[in-house]
C-alpha positions, 0 to 999 in steps of 0.5 A, spaced: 736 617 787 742 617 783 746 612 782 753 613 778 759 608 779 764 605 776 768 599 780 773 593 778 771 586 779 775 579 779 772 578 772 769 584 769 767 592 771 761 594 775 758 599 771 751 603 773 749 609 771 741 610 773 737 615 776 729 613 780 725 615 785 720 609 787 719 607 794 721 600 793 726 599 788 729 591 787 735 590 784 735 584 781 739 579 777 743 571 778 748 570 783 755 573 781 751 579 776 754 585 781 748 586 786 751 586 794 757 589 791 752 596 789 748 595 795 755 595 799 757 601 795 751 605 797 752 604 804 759 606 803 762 599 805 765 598 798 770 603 795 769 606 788 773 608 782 768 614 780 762 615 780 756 619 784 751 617 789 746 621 792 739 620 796 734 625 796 738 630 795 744 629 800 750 627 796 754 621 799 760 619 795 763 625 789 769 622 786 769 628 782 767 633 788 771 628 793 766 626 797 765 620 801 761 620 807 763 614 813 757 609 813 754 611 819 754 619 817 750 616 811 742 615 815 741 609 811 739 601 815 742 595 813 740 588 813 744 583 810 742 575 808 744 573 815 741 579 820 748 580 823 745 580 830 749 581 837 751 574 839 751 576 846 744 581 846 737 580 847 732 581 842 730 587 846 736 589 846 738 588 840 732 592 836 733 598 841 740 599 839 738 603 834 732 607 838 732 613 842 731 612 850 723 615 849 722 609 845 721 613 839 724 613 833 727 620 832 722 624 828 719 619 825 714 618 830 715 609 829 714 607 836 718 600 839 712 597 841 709 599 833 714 596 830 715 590 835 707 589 832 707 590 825 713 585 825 709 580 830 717 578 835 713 581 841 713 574 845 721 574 842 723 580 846 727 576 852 730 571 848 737 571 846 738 572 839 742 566 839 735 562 840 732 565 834 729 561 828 732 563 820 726 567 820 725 570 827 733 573 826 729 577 819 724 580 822 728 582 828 734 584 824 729 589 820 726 592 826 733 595 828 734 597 821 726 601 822 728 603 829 735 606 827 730 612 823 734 611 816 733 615 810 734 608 806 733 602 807 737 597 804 736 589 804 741 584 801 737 577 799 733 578 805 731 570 804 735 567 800 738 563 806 730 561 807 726 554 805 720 556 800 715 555 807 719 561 811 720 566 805 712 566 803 711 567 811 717 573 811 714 576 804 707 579 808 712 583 813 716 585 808 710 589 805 708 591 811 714 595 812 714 597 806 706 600 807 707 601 814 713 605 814 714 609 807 721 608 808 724 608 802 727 600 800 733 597 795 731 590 795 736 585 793 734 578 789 735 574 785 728 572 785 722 574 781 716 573 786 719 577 790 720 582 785 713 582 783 710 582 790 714 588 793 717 592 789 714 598 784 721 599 780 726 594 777 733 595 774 736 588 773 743 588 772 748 582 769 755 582 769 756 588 772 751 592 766 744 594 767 740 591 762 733 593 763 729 597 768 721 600 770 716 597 773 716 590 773 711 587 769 714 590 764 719 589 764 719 582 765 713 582 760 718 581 755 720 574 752 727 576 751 728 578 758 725 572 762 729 567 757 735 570 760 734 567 766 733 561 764 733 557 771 727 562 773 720 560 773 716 567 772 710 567 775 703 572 776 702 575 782 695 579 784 692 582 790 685 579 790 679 581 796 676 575 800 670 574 798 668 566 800 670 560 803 668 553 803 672 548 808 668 541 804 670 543 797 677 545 800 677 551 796 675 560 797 673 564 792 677 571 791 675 577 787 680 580 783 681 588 782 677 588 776 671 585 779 672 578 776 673 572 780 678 566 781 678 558 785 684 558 789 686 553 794 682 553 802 685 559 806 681 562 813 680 570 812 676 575 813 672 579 809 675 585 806 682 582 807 687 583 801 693 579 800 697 577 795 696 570 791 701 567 784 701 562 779 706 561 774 706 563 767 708 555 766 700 553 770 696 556 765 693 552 759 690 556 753 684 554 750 680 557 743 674 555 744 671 554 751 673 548 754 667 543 758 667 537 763 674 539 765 675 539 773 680 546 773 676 550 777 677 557 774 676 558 766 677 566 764 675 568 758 679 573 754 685 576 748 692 576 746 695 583 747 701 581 745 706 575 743 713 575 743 718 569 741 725 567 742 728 560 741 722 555 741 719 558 747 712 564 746 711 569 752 703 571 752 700 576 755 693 575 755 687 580 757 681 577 762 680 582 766 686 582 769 694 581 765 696 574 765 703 572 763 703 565 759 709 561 757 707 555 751 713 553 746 712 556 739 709 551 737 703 551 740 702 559 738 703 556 731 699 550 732 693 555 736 693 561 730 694 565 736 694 572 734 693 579 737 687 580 739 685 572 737 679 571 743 682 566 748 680 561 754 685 561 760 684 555 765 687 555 771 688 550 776 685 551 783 691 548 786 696 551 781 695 558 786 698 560 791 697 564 797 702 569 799 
């Protein structure tokens, strides 16, 4: 995707010049920093000074060819913060707005009845969607959106108006939309979670200028960067495989990629079931000799791949088995030796996790 444009703002000028080819892209940044403004100037709902926008090889807006393609000439789904439901529609109604009358939607093959399930709003249909629930009216909102066949899917904070227990339930079926449907997706936040859950490319913007970009684990590894979003708390997030559960002791045991294992609070799955579980950066203790008669359930042995400082504050990243990201102030590095390459212990509390 290209993406070129210059737009006035009250307090300063939007002004992105990016390319990317990735399934899920986050737009990411703190509130005011110009994200709803360049998704509503690919839909085709924001006017533009200059520049160029174009999708899979379609151009949709040329100021210097003047092209500008009318919204609904541009295949590209929507879903703002609030859904922007029909008032006076059911929930059938309003997913099959965008389906064609077979049930199908165009030559993608997505079925109404695929699309209700993998969103789990079957026992919504008949509902009026003045009845539903903050995160019901998301996941109806993302099923018009699916079944009106985009070329692009474009999602402005989808959570944001969410509390904590509602956005880890909605998380999951925004990935399974993202695996499920292979539409690609320009996801809006100004959450980090979210971005390490869902997407595989990040370009973060702050007053209208992109100041980074690439894969987010990279990009967010960098002490620099997180310390610009001071009111963020980074946190890691891995995919781990069930492996055992233990009601009694209030703990299950998964297997991480690499092979190795974590103690994370009780969950009730299935074997060979993946999810998503994270921990904050803040929650992990670093040690330099094994640490003994502690009641932390999960102790990782490792080594500093890199260290990187910025007012007081250190950025680790710590290989053991997995990538873990740690934040400890200056001092500790000091007062540690911490080095490159100096061996580490990574103790983890088993309630510091939680399950996406």
């Amino acid at each position: 995707m290209l993406l070129r444009c210059q737009i006035p703002l009250a307090n300063f000028e939007l002004n992105i010049d990016v390319t990317f080819d990735t399934r899920v892209t986050a737009i990411f940044g703190p509130s005011g920093s110009g994200k709803t403004t360049l998704l509503d100037a690919i839909a085709g709902l924001r006017k533009i000074a200059a520049g160029e926008i174009e999708i899979d090889g379609k151009t949709l807006f040329s100021s210097a060819r003047r092209i500008n393609l009318r919204p609904q000439q541009r295949g590209i789904g929507y879903v703002p913060q609030e859904g922007a439901l029909f008032p006076h529609l059911s929930v059938r109604k309003t997913i099959l707005f965008g389906a064609t009358r077979d049930g199908h939607a165009g030559n993608k093959g997505l079925t109404v009845d695929h699309v209700v399930d993998i969103l789990e709003i079957g026992d919504l249909l008949n509902r009026p969607v003045t009845k539903l629930s903050g995160g019901e009216a998301q996941r109806v909102a993302l099923a018009r959106a699916i079944l009106s066949q985009p070329g692009l899917l474009l999602l402005d904070e989808p959570l944001a108006a969410l509390d904590i227990g509602l956005k880890e339930r909605i998380l999951p079926y925004l990935g399974r939309v993202r695996d499920e449907f292979k539409i690609p997706m320009i996801y809006v936040t100004h959450n980090l979670t979210e971005v390490l859950t869902l997407a595989d490319w990040v370009l973060m913007i702050q007053h209208g200028k992109l100041v980074a970009q690439g894969v987010p684990k990279e990009t967010f590894r960098s002490a620099n960067t997180i310390l610009q979003l001071p009111n963020e708390e980074f946190e890691n997030v891995f995919t781990v495989s069930f492996a055992e559960s233990n009601r009694e002791a209030g703990t299950t045991r998964v297997r991480l990629a690499s092979g190795g294992e974590l103690l994370i609070p009780y969950v009730q799955r299935q074997a060979d079931v993946s999810f998503q579980i994270r921990v904050s950066a803040d929650d992990i203790l670093v040690a330099t000799e094994r640490p003994m008669g502690i009641s932390a359930g999960n102790v990782l042995s490792g080594a500093v791949h890199r260290i990187e400082s910025l007012d007081g504050e250190a950025m680790l990243t710590v290989l053991a088995g997995e990538e873990f990201l740690v934040r400890l102030t200056a001092s500790a590095v000091m007062r540690l030796s911490l080095m490159e390459n100096t061996p580490v212990y990574l103790i983890i509390k088993t309630r510091s996790f939680r399950v996406l």
